[in-house]
mmCIF file as gemmi writes it, N, C-alpha and C atoms, coordinates in Angstrom:
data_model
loop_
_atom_site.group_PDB
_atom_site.id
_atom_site.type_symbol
_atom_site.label_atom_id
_atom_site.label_alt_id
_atom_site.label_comp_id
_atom_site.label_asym_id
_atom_site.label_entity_id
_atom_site.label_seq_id
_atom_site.pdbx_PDB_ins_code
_atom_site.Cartn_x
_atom_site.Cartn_y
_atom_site.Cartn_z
_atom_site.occupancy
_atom_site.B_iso_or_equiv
_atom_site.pdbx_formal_charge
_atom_site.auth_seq_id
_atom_site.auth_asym_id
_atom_site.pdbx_PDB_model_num
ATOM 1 N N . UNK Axp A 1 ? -44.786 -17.276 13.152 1 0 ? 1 A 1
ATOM 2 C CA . UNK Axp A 1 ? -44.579 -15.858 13.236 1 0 ? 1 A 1
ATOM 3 C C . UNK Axp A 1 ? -43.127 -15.565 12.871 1 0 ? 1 A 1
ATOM 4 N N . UNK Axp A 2 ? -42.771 -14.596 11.916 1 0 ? 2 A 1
ATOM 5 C CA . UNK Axp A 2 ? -41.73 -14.672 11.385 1 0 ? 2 A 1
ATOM 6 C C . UNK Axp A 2 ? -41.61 -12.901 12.193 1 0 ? 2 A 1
ATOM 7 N N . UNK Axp A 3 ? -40.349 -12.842 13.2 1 0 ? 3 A 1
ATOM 8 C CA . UNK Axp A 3 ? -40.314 -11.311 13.388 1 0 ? 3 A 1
ATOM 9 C C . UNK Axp A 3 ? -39.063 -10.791 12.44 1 0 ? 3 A 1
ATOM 10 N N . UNK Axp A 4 ? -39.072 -11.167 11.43 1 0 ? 4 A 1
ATOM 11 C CA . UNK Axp A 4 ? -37.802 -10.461 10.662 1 0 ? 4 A 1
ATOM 12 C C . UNK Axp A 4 ? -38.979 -9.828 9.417 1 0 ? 4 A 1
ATOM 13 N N . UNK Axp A 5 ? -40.367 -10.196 9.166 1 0 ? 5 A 1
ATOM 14 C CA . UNK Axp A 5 ? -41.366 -10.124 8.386 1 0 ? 5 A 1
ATOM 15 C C . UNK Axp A 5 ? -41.685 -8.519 8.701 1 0 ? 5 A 1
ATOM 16 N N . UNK Axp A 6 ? -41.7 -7.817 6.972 1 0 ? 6 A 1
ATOM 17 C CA . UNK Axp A 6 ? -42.67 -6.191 7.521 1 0 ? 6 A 1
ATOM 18 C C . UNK Axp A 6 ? -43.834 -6.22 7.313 1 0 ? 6 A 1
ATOM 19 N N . UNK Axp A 7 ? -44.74 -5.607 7.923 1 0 ? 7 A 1
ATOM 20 C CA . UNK Axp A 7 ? -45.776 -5.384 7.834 1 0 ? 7 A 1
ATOM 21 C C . UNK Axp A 7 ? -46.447 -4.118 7.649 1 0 ? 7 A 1
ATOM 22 N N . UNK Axp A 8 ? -46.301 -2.811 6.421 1 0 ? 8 A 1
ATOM 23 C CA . UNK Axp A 8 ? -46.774 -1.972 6.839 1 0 ? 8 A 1
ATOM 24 C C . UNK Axp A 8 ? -45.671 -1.153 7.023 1 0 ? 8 A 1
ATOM 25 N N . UNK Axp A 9 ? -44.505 -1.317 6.677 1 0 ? 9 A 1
ATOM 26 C CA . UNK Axp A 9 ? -43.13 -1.144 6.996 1 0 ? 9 A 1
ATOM 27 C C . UNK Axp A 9 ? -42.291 -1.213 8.346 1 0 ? 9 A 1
ATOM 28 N N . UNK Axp A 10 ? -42.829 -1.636 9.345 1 0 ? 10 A 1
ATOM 29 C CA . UNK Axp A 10 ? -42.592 -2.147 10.259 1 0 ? 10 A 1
ATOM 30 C C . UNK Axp A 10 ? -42.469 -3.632 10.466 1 0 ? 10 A 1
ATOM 31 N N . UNK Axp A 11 ? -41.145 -4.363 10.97 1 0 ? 11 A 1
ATOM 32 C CA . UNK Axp A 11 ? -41.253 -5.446 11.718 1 0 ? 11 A 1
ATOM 33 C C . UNK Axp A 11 ? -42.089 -6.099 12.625 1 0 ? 11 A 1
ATOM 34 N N . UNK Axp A 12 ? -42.55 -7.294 12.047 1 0 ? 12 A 1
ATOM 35 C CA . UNK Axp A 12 ? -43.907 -7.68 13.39 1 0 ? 12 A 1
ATOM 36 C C . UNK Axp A 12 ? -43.041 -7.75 15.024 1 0 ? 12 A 1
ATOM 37 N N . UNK Axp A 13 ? -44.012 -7.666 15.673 1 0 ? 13 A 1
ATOM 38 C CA . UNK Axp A 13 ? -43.041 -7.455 17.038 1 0 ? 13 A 1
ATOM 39 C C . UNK Axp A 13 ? -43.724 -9.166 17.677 1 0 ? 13 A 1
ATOM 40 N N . UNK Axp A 14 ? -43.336 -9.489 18.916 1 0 ? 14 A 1
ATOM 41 C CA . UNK Axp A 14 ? -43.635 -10.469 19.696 1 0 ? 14 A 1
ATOM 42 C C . UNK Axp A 14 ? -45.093 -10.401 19.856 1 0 ? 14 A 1
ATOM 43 N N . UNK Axp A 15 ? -45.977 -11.545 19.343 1 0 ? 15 A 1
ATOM 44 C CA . UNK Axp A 15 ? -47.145 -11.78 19.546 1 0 ? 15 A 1
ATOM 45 C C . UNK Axp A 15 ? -48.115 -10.828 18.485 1 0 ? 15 A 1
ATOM 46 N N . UNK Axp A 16 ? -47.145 -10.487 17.057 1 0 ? 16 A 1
ATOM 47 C CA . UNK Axp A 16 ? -48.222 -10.028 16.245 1 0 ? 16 A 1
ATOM 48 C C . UNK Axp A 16 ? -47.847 -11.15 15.226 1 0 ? 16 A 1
ATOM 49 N N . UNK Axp A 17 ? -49.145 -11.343 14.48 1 0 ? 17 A 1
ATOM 50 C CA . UNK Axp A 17 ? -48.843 -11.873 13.268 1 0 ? 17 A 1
ATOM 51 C C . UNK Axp A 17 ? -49.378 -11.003 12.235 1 0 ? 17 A 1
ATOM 52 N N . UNK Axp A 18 ? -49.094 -11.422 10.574 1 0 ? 18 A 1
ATOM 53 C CA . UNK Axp A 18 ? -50.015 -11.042 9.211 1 0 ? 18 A 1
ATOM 54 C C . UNK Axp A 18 ? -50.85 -11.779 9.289 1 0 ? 18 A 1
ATOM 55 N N . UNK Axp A 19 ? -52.173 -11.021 8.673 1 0 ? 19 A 1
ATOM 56 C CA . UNK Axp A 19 ? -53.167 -11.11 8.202 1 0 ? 19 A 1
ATOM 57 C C . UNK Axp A 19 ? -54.106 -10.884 6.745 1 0 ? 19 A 1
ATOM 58 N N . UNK Axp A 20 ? -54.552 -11.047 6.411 1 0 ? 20 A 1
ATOM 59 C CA . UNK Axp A 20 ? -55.011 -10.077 5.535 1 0 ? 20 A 1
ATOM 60 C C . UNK Axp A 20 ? -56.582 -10.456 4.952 1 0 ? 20 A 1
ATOM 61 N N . UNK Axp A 21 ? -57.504 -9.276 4.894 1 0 ? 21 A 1
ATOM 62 C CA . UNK Axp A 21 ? -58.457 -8.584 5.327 1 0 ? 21 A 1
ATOM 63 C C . UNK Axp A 21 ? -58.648 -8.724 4.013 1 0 ? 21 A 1
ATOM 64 N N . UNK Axp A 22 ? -60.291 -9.787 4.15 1 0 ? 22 A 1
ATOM 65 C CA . UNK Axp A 22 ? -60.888 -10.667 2.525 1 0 ? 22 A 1
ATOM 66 C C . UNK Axp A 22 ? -62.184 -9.672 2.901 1 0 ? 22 A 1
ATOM 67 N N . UNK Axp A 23 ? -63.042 -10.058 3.489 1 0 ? 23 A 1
ATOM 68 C CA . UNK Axp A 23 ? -64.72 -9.818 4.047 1 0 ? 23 A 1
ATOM 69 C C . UNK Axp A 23 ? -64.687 -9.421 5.357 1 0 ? 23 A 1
ATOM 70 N N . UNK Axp A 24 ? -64.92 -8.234 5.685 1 0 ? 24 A 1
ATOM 71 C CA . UNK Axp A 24 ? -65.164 -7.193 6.966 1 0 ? 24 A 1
ATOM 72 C C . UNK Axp A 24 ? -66.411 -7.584 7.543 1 0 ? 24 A 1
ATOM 73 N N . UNK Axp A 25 ? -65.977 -7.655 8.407 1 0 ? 25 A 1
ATOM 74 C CA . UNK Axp A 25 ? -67.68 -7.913 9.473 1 0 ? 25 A 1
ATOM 75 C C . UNK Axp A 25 ? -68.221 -6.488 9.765 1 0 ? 25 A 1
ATOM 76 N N . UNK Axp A 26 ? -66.966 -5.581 10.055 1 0 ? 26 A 1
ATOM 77 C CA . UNK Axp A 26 ? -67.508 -4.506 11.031 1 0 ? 26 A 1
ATOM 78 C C . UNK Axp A 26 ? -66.765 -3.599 10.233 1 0 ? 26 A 1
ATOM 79 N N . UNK Axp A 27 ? -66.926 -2.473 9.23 1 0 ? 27 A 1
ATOM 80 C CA . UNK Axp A 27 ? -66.43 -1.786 8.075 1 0 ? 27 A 1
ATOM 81 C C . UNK Axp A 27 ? -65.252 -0.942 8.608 1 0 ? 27 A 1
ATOM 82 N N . UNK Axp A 28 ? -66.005 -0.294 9.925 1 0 ? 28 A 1
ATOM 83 C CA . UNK Axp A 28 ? -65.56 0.799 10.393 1 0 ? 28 A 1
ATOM 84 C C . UNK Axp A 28 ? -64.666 0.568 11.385 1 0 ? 28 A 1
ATOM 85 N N . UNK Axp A 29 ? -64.599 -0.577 12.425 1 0 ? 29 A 1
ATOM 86 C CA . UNK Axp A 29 ? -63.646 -0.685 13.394 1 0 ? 29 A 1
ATOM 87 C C . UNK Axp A 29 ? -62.226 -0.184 12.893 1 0 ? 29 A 1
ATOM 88 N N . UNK Axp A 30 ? -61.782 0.317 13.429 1 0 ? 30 A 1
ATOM 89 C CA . UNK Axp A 30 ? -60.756 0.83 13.512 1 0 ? 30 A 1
ATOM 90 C C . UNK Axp A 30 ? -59.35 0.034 13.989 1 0 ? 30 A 1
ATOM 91 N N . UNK Axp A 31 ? -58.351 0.189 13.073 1 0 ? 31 A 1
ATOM 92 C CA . UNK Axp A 31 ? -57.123 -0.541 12.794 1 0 ? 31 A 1
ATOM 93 C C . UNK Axp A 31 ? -56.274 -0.584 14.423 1 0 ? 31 A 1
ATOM 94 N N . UNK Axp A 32 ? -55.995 -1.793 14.905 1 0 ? 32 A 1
ATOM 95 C CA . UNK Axp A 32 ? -55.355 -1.595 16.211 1 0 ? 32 A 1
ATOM 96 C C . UNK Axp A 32 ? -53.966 -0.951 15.822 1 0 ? 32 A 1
ATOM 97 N N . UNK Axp A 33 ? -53.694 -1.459 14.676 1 0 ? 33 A 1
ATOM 98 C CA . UNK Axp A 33 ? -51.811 -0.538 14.131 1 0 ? 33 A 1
ATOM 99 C C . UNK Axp A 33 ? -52.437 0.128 12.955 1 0 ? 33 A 1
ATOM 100 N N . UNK Axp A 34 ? -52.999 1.273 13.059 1 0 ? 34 A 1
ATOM 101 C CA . UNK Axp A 34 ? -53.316 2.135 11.505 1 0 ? 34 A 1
ATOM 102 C C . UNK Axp A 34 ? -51.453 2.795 10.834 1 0 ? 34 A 1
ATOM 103 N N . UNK Axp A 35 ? -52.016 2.359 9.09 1 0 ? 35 A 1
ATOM 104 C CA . UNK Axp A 35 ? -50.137 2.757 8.414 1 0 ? 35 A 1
ATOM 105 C C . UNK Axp A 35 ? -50.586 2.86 6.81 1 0 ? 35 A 1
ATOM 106 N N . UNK Axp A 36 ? -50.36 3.788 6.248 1 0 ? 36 A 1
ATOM 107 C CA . UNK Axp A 36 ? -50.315 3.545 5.011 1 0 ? 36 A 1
ATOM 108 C C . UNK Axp A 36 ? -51.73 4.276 4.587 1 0 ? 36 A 1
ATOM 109 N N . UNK Axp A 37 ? -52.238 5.415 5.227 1 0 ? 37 A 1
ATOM 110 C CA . UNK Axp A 37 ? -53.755 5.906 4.878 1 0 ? 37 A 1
ATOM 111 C C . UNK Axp A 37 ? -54.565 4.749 5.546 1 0 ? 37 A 1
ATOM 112 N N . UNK Axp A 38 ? -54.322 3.376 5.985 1 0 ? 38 A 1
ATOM 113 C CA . UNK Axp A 38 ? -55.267 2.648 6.437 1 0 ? 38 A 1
ATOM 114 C C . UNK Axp A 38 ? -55.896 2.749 7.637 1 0 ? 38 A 1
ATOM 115 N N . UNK Axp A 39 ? -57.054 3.239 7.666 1 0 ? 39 A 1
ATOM 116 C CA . UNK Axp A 39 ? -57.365 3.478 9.429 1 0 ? 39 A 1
ATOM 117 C C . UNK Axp A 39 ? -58.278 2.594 9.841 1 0 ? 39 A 1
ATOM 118 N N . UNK Axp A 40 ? -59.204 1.757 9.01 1 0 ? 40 A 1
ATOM 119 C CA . UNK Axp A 40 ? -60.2 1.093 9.387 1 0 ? 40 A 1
ATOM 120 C C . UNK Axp A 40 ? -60.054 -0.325 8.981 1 0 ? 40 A 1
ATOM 121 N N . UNK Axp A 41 ? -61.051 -1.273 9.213 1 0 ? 41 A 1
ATOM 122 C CA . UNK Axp A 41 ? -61.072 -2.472 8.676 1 0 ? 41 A 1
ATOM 123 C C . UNK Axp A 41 ? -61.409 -2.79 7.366 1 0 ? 41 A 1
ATOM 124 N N . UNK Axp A 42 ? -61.915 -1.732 7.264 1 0 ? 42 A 1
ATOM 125 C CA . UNK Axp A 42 ? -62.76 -1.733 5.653 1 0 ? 42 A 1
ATOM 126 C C . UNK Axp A 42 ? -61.57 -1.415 5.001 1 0 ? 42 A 1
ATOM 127 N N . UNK Axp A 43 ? -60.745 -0.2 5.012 1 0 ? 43 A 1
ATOM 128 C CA . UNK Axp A 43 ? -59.459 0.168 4.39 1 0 ? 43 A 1
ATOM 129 C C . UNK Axp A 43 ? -58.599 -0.927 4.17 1 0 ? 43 A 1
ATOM 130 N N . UNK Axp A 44 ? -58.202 -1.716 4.885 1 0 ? 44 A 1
ATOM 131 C CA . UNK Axp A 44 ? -57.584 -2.607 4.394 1 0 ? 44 A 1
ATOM 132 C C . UNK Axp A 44 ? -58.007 -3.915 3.852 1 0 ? 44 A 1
ATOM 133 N N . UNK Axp A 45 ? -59.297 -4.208 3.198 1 0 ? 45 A 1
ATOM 134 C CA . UNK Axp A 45 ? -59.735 -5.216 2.73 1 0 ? 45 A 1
ATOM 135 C C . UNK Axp A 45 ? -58.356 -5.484 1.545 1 0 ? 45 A 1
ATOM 136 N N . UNK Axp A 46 ? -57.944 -6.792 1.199 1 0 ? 46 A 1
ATOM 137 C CA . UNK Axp A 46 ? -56.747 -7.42 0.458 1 0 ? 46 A 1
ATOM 138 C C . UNK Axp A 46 ? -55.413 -6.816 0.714 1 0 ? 46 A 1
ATOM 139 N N . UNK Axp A 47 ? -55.338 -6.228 1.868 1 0 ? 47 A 1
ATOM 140 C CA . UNK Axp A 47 ? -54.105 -5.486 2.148 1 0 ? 47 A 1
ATOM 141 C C . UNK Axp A 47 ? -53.905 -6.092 3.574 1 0 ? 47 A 1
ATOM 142 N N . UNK Axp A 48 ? -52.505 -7.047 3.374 1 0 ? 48 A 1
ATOM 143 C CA . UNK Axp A 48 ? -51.691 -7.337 4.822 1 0 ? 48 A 1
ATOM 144 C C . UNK Axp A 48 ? -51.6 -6.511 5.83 1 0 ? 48 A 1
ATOM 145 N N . UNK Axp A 49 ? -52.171 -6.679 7.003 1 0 ? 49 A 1
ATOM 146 C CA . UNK Axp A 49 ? -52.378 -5.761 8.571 1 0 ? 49 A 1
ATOM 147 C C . UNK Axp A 49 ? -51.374 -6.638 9.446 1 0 ? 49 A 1
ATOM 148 N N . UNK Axp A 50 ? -50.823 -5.913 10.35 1 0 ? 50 A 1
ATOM 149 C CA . UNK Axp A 50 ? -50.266 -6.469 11.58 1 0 ? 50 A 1
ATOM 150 C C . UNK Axp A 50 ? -51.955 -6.656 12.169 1 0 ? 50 A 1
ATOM 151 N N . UNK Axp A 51 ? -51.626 -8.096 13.197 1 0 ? 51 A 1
ATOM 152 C CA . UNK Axp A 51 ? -52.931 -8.298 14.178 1 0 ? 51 A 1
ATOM 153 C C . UNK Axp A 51 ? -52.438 -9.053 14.765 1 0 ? 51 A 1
ATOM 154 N N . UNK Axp A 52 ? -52.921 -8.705 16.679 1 0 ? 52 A 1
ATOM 155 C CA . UNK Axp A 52 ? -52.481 -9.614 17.908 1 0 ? 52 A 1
ATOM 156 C C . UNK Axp A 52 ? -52.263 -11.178 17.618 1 0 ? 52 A 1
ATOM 157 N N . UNK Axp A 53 ? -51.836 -11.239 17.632 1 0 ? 53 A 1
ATOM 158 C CA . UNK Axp A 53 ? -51.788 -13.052 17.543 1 0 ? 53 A 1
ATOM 159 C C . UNK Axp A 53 ? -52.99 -13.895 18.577 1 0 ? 53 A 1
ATOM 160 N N . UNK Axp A 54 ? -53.526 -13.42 19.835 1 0 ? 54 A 1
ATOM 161 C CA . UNK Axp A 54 ? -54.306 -13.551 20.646 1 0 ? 54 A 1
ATOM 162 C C . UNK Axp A 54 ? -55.687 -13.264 20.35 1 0 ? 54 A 1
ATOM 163 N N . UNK Axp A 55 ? -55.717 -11.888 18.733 1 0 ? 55 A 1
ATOM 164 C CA . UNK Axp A 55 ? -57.172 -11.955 18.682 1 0 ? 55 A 1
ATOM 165 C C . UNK Axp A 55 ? -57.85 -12.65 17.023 1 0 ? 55 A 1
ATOM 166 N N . UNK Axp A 56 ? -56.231 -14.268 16.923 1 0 ? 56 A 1
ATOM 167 C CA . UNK Axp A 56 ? -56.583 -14.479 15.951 1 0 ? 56 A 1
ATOM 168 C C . UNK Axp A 56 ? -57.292 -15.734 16.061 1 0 ? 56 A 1
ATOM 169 N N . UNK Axp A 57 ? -58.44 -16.236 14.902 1 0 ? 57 A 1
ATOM 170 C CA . UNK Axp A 57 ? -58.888 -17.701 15.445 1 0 ? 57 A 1
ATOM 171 C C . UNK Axp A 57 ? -58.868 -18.316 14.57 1 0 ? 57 A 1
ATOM 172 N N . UNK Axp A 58 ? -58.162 -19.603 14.508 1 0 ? 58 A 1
ATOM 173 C CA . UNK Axp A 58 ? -57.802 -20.729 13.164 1 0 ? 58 A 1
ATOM 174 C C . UNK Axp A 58 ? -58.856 -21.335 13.55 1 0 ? 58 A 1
ATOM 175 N N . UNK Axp A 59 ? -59.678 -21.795 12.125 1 0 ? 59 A 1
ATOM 176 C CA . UNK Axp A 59 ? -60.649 -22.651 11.949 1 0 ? 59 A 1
ATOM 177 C C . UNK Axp A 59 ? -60.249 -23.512 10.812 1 0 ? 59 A 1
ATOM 178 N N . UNK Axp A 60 ? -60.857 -24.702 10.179 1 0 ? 60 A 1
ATOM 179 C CA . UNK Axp A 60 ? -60.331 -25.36 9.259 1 0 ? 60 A 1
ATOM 180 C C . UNK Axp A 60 ? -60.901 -24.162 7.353 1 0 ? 60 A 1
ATOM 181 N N . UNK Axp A 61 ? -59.338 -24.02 6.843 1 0 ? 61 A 1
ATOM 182 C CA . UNK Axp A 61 ? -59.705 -23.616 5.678 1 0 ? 61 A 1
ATOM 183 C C . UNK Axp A 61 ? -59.619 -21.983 6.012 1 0 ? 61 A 1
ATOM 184 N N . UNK Axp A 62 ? -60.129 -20.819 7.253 1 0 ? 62 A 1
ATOM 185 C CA . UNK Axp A 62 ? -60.751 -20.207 7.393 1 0 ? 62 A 1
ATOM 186 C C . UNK Axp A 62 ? -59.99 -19.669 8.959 1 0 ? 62 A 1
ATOM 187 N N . UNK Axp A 63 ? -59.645 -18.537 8.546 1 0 ? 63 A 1
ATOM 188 C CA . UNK Axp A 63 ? -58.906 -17.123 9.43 1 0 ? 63 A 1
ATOM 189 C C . UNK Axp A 63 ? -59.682 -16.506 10.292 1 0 ? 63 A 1
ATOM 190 N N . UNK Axp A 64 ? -60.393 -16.182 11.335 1 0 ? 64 A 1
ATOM 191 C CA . UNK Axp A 64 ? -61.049 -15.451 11.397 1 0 ? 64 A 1
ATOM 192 C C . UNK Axp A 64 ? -60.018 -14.381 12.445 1 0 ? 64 A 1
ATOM 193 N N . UNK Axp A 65 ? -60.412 -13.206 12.942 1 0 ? 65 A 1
ATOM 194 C CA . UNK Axp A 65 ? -59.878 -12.095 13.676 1 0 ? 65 A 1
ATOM 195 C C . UNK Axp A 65 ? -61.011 -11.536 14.657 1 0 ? 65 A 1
ATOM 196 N N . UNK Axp A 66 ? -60.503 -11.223 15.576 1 0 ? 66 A 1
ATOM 197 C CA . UNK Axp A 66 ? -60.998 -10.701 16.349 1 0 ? 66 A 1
ATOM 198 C C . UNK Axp A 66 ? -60.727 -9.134 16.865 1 0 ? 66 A 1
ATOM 199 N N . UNK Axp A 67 ? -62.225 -8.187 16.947 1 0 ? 67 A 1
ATOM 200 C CA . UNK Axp A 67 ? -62.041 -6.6 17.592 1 0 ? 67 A 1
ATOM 201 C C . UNK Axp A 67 ? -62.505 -6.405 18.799 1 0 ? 67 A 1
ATOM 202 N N . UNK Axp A 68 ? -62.708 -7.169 19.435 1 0 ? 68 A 1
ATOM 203 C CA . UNK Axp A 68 ? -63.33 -7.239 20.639 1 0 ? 68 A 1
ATOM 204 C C . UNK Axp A 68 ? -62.707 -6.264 21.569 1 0 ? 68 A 1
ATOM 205 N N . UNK Axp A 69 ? -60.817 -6.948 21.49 1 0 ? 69 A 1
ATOM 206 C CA . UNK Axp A 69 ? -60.175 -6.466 22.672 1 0 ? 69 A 1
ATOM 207 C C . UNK Axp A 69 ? -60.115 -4.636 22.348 1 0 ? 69 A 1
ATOM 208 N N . UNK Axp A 70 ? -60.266 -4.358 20.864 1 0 ? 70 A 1
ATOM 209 C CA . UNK Axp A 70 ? -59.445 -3.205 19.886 1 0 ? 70 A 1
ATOM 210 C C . UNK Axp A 70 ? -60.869 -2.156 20.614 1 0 ? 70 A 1
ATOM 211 N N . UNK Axp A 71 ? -61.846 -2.621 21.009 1 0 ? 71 A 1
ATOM 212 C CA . UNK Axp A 71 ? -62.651 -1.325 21.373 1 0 ? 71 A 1
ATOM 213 C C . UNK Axp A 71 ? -62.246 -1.309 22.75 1 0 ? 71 A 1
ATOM 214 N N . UNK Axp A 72 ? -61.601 -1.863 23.764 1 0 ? 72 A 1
ATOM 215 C CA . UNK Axp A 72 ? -61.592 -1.598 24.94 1 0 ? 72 A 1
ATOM 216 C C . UNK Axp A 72 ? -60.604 -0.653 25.347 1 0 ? 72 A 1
């Protein structure tokens, strides 16, 4: 996690990392940091998002993210 990194024009803060948004599971969920006209998940498909570091999951090869916490 680099916090000198922008994201969106903002600096990532403690416990966010980049991401960036290939294949949407869920089109419509809605951006936990919306910036840039981006409000949804779908909006930012190939476009770098800030995302929790907590709702991210390393698999081999393969990023996945999590919205679980983002509807509560």
């Amino acid at each position: 996690m680099d916090l000198a990194k922008k994201v969106g024009g903002e600096k990532l803060k403690v416990n966010w990392s980049e991401i960036h948004v290939q294949i949407p599971i869920i089109w419509g969920e809605h951006l936990i940091r919306p910036y840039a006209g981006l409000k949804t998940v779908g909006d930012a498909i190939g476009t770098p998002i800030a995302w929790l570091v907590s709702l991210v999951r390393l698999m081999p090869n393969i990023v996945y993210f999590s919205i679980l916490i983002a509807r509560q």
